[in-house]
C-alpha positions as CSV (number, residue, x, y, z in Angstrom):
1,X,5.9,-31.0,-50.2
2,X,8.4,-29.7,-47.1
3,X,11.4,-30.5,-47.3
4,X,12.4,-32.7,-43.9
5,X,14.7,-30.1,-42.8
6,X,11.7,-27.4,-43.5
7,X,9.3,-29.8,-41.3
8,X,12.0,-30.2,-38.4
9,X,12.5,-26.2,-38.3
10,X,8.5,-25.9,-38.2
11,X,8.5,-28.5,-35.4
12,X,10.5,-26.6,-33.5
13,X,8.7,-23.8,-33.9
14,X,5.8,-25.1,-32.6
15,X,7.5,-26.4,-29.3
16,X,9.1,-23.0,-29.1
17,X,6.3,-21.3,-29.1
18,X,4.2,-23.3,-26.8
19,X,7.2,-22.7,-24.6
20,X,7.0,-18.7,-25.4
21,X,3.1,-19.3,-23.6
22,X,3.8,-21.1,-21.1
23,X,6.4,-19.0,-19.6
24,X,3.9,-15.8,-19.7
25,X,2.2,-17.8,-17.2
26,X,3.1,-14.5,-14.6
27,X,0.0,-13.0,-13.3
28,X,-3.2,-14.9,-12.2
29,X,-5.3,-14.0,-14.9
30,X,-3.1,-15.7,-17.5
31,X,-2.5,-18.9,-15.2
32,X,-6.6,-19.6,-14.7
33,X,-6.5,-19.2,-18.6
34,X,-3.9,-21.8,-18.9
35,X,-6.1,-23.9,-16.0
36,X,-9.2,-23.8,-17.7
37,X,-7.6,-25.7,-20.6
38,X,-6.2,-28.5,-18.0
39,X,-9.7,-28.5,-16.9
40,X,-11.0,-29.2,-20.5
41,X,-8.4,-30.9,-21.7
42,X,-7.2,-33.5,-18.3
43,X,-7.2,-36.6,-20.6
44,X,-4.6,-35.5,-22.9
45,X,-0.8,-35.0,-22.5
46,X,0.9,-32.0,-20.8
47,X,2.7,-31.5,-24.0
48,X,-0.7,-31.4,-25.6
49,X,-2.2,-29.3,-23.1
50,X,0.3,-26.7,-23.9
51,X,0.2,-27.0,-27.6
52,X,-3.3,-26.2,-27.1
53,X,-3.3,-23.4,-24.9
54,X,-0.5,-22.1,-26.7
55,X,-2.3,-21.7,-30.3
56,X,-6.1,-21.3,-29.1
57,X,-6.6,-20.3,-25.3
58,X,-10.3,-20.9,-25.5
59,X,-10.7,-24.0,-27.5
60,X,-13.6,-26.4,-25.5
61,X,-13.5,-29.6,-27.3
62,X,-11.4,-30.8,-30.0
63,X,-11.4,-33.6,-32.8
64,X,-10.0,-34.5,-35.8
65,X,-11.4,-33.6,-39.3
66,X,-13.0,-37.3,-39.7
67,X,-14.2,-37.7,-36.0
68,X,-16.3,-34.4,-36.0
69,X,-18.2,-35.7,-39.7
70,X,-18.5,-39.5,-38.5
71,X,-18.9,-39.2,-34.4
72,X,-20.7,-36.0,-33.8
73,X,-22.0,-34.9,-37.3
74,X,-20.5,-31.8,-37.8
75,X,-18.1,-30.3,-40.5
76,X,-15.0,-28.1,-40.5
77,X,-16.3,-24.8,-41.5
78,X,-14.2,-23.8,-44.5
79,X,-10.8,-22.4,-44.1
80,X,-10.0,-22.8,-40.7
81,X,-6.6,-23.1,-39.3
82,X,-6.1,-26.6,-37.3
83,X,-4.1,-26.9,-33.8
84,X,-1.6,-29.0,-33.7
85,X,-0.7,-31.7,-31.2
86,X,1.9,-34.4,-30.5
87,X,-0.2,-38.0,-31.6
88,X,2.2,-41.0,-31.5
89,X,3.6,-43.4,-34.1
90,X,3.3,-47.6,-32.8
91,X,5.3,-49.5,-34.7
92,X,4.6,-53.2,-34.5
93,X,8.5,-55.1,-33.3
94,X,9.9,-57.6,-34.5
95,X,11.7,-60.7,-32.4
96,X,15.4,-58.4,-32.9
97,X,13.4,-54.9,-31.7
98,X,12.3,-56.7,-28.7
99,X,15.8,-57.8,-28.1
100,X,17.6,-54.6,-28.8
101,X,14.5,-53.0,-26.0
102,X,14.3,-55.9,-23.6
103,X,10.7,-56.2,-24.2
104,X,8.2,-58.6,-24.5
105,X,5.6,-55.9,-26.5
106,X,4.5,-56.5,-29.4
107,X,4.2,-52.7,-30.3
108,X,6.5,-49.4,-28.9
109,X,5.6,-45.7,-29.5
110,X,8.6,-45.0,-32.0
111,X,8.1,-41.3,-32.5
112,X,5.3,-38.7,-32.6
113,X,3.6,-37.0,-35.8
114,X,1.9,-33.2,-35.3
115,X,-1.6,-33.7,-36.5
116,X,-4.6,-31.1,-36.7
117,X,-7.3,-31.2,-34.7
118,X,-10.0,-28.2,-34.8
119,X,-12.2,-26.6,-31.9
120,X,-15.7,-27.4,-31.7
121,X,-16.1,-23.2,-32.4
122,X,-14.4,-24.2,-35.8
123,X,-17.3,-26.6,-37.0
124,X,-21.2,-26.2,-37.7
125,X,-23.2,-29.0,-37.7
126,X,-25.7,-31.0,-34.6
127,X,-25.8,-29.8,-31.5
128,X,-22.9,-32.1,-29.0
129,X,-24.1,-32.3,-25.3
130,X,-21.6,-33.2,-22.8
131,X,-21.7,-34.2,-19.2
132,X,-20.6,-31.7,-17.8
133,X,-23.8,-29.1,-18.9
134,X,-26.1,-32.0,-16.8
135,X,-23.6,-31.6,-14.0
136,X,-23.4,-27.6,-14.0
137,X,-27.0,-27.3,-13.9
138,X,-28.1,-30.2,-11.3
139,X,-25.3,-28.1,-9.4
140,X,-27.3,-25.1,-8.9
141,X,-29.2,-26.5,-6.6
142,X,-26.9,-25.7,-3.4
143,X,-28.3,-28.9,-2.4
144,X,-26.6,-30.7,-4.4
145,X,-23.3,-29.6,-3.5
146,X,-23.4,-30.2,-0.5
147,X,-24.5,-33.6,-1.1
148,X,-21.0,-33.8,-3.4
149,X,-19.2,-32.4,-0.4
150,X,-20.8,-35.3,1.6
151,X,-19.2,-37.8,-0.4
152,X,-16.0,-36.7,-1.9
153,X,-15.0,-36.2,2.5
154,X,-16.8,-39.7,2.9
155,X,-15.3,-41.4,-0.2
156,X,-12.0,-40.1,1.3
157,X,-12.8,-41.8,4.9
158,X,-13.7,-45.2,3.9
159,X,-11.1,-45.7,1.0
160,X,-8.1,-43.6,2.0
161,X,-5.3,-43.2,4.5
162,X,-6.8,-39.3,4.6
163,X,-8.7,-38.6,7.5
164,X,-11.5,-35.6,7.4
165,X,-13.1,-34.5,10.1
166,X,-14.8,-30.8,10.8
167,X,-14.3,-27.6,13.3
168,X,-16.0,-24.9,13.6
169,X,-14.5,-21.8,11.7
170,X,-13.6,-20.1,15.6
171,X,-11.4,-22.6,16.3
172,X,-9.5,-22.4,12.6
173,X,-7.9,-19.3,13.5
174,X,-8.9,-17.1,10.2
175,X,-8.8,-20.3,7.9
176,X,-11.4,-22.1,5.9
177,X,-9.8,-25.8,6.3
178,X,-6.3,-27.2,6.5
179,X,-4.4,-29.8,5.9
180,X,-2.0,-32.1,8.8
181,X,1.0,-34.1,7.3
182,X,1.7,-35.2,10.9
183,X,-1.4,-36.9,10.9
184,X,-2.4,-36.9,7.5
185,X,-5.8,-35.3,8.4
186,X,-7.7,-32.9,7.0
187,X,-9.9,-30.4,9.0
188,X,-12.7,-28.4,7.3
189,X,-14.7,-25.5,8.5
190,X,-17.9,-26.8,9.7
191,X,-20.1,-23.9,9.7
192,X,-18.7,-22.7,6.6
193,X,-21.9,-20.8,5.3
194,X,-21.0,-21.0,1.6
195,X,-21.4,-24.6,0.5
196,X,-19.5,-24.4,-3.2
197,X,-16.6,-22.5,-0.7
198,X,-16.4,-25.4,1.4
199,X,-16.2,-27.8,-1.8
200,X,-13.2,-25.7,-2.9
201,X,-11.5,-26.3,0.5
202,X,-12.0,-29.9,0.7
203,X,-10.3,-30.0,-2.9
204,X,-7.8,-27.3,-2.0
205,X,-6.6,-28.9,0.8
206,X,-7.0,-32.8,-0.9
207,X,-4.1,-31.5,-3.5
208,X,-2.4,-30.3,-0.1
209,X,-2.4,-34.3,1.0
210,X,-1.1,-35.5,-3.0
211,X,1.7,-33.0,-3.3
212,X,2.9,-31.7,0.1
213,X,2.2,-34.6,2.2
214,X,5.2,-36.2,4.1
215,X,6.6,-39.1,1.9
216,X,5.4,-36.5,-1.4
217,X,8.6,-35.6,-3.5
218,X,7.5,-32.3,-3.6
219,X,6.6,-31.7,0.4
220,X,9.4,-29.4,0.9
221,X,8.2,-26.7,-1.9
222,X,8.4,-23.4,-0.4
223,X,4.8,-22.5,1.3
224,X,3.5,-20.1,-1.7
225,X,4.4,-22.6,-4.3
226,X,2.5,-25.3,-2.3
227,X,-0.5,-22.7,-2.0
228,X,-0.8,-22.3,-5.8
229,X,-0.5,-25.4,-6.4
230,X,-3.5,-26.6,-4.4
231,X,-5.5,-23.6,-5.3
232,X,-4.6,-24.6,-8.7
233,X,-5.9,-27.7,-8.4
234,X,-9.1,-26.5,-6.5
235,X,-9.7,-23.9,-9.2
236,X,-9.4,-26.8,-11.8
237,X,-11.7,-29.4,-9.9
238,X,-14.5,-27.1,-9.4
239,X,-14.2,-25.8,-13.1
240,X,-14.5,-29.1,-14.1
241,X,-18.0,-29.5,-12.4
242,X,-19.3,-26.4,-14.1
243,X,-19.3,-23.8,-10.3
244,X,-18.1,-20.7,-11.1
245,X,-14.7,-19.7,-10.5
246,X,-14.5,-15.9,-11.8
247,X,-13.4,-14.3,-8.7
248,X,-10.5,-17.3,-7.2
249,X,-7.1,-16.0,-6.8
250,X,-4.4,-17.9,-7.5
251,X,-1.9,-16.4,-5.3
252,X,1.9,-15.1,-6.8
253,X,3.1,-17.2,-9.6
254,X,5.0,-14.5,-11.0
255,X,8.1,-15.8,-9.8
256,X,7.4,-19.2,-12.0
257,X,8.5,-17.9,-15.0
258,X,12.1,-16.9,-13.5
259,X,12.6,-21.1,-14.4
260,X,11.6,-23.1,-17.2
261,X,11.9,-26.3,-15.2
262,X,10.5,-25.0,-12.1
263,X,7.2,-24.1,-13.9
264,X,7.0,-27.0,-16.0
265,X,7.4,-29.5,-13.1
266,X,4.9,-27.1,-11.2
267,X,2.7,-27.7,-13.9
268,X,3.2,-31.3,-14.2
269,X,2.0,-32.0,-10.6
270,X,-0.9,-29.7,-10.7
271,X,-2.0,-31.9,-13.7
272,X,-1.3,-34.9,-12.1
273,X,-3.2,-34.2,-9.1
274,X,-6.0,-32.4,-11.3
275,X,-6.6,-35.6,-13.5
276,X,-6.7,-37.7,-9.9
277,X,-9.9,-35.3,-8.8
278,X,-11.8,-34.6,-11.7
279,X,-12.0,-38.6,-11.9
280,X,-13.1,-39.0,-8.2
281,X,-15.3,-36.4,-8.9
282,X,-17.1,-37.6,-12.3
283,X,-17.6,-41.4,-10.6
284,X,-19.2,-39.1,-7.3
285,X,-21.1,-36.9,-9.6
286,X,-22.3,-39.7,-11.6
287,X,-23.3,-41.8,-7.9
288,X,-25.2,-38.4,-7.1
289,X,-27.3,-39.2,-10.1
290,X,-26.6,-35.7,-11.2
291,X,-25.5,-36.8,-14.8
292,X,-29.0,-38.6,-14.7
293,X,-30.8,-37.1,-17.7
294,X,-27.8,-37.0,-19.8
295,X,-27.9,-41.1,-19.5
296,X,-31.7,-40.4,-20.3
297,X,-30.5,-38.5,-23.9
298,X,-27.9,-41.0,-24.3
299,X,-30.8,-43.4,-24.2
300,X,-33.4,-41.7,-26.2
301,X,-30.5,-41.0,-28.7
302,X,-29.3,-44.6,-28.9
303,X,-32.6,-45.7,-29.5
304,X,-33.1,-42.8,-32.0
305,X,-29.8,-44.8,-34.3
306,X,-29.9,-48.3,-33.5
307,X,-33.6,-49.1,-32.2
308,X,-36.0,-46.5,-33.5
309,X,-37.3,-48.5,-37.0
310,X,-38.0,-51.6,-34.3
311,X,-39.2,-50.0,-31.0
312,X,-43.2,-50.9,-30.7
313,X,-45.4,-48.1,-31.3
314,X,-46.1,-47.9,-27.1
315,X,-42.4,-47.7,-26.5
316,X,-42.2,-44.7,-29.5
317,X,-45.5,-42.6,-28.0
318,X,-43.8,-43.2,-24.4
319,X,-40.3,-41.6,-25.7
320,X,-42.1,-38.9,-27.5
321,X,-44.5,-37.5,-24.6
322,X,-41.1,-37.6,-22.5
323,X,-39.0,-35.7,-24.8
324,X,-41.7,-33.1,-25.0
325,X,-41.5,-33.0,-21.2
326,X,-37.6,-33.1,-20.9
327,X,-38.1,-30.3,-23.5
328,X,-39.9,-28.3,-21.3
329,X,-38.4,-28.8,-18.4
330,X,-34.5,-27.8,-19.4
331,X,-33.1,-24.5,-19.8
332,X,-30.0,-25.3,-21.6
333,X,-30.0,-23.8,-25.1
334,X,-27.7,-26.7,-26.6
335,X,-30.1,-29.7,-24.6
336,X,-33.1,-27.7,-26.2
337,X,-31.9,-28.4,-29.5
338,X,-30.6,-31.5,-29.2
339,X,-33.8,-32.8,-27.8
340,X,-36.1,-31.2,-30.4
341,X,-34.1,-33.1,-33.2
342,X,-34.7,-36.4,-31.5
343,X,-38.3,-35.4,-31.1
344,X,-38.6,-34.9,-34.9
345,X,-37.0,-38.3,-35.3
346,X,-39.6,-39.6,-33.2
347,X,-42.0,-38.0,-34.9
348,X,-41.5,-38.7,-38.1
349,X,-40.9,-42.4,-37.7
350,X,-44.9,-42.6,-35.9
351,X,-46.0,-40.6,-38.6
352,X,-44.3,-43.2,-41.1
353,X,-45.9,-45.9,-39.4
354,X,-49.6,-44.2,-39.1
355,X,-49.3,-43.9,-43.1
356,X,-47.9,-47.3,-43.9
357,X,-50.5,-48.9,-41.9
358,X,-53.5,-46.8,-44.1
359,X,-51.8,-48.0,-47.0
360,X,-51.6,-51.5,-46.0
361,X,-55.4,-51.0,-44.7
362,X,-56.7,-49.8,-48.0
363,X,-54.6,-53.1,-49.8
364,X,-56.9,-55.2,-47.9
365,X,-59.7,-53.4,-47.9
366,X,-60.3,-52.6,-51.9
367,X,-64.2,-52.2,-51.1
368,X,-63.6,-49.1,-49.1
369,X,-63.3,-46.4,-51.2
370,X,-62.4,-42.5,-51.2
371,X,-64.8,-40.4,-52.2
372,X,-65.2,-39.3,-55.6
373,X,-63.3,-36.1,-56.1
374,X,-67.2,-34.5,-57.2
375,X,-68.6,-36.0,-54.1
376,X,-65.5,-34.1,-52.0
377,X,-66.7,-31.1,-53.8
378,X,-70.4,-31.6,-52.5
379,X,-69.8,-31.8,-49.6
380,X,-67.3,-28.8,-49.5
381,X,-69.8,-26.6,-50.5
């Protein structure tokens, strides 16, 4: 076992060389890496964001050893290397910790552990289906997001101080959209012919309203930082919702890494702002309807574990002939899967049923008889 001066140095170490990362953030290429993990990862810590860039750039999803076996039914595949992150240690106070804090909770984060966690490339096991695939391909339809657009600029009208209003692209002298502290207003392209480009701009110049507006800390940034920023966040909203972001620019962040405080504050807003849209966005998406079929999985799979051995046998042949329609219908390779387990489930638990119910048939019925094995063979011939 490590000594504690052995697990303090390797502590360190770890911080050190998240920080080593971090400040190669200098070109744009590197920095959209670094964003796609804020766009995976916008629940968790900035610390543990950069923990988990920092040791495995692509990583998707990840869970402890326990949580992969008991929530999703996969393993660790044998000798890989967990990623570490910050989880805290509670400790429950007593009545003289509460007075030494001045605090009325019963608990108080005390420290942190460094526990491992593994990608979901490091397991094997059942297929996991997120959200966001539903979302991504619902989006294709350009219909869709423009319908998004439609709401994220209403949402923002009825339950903001942000205004949003549209001009035709003439009258924006060369821009797409921009954003008015003054007024606290923000004016999109109208006739914008590319609909996911005019999504962008409405998130681009939302971060413009959260970071740079006049009473924001941060307002008086100088103007490229402020356009990285909200292109950051952009970059990181649409991510989120599956559109694809190969060819976005991120502007000059080259100058970042000059500071370690400047690009870890610029970091900590982008995140801050990122979390705020990829929740307005998930609650808009889900209003849209366009996570519909994954609440029709998360149906057919919670009957699957909890109602399958009592749903009647109409409510069974209903679920079956729809999963054999959902599974003709999708082109997701993971939802194919997925849904061809549960329709084995299915299945299986009619054909269980079909041959309990000859069973308890013949029980009743001792009169009716199989044929003799040499009458079988009669007829055979």
């Amino acid at each position: 076992m490590p000594s504690k001066a052995e697990t303090e140095k390797w502590k360190r170490q770890l911080v050190e060389n998240a920080e080593k990362e971090i400040l190669k953030l200098t070109d744009s290429e590197k920095f959209k890496s670094y964003l796609d993990t804020v766009a995976k990862f916008h629940r968790y810590s900035q610390r543990n964001i950069d923990f988990i860039y920092s040791q495995n750039p692509t990583a998707s999803q990840v869970a402890g050893f326990k949580k992969w076996r008991n929530d999703f039914k996969r393993s660790v595949n044998k000798g890989e290397k967990g990623i570490r992150i910050a989880a805290p240690i509670i400790k429950k106070l007593t009545p003289e910790d509460q007075k030494r804090l001045d605090t009325t909770e019963e608990k108080a984060i005390v420290g942190y552990r460094y526990i491992p966690v593994f990608d979901i490339s490091q397991t094997s096991g059942e297929p996991v289906l997120s959200v966001k695939d539903f979302v991504k391909e619902n989006l294709v339809d350009h219909k869709n997001v423009t319908n998004l657009y439609n709401e994220f600029k209403n949402y923002l009208n009825n339950n903001t101080d942000i205004k949003v209003s549209e001009k035709n692209l003439s009258e924006l002298a060369g821009a797409r959209g921009y954003f008015q502290p003054s007024t606290n207003e923000i004016v999109i392209g109208r006739d914008e012919p590319d609909n996911a480009l005019k999504l962008k701009t409405l998130y681009h110049e939302y971060a413009h309203s959260q970071l740079h507006g006049l009473t924001s800390e941060f307002k008086d940034r100088p103007r490229e930082y402020q356009e990285t920023q909200a292109e950051a966040v952009a970059y990181v909203a649409m991510k989120n919702i599956g559109v694809d972001t190969s060819n976005y620019s991120l502007g000059y962040v080259a100058t970042w890494a000059e500071d370690k405080d400047l690009i870890h504050n610029a970091l900590s807003e982008i995140q801050k702002v990122s979390n705020k849209v990829i929740d307005l966005s998930d609650t808009l998406t889900e209003k849209l309807g366009l996570q519909q079929k994954q609440q029709q999985v998360n149906q057919v799979t919670n009957t699957k574990e909890k109602d399958i051995k009592k749903a009647p046998v109409a409510e069974l042949n209903k679920t079956y002939l729809k999963l054999q329609n959902d599974l003709q219908q999708t082109t997701n390779q993971a939802q194919k899967n997925q849904l061809k387990n549960q329709l084995n489930d299915v299945h299986q638990e009619i054909s269980n049923r079909t041959q309990k119910q000859l069973k308890d048939f013949a029980k009743q019925n001792p009169e009716v008889k199989q044929p003799e094995k040499k009458e079988a063979q009669q007829i055979r011939r």
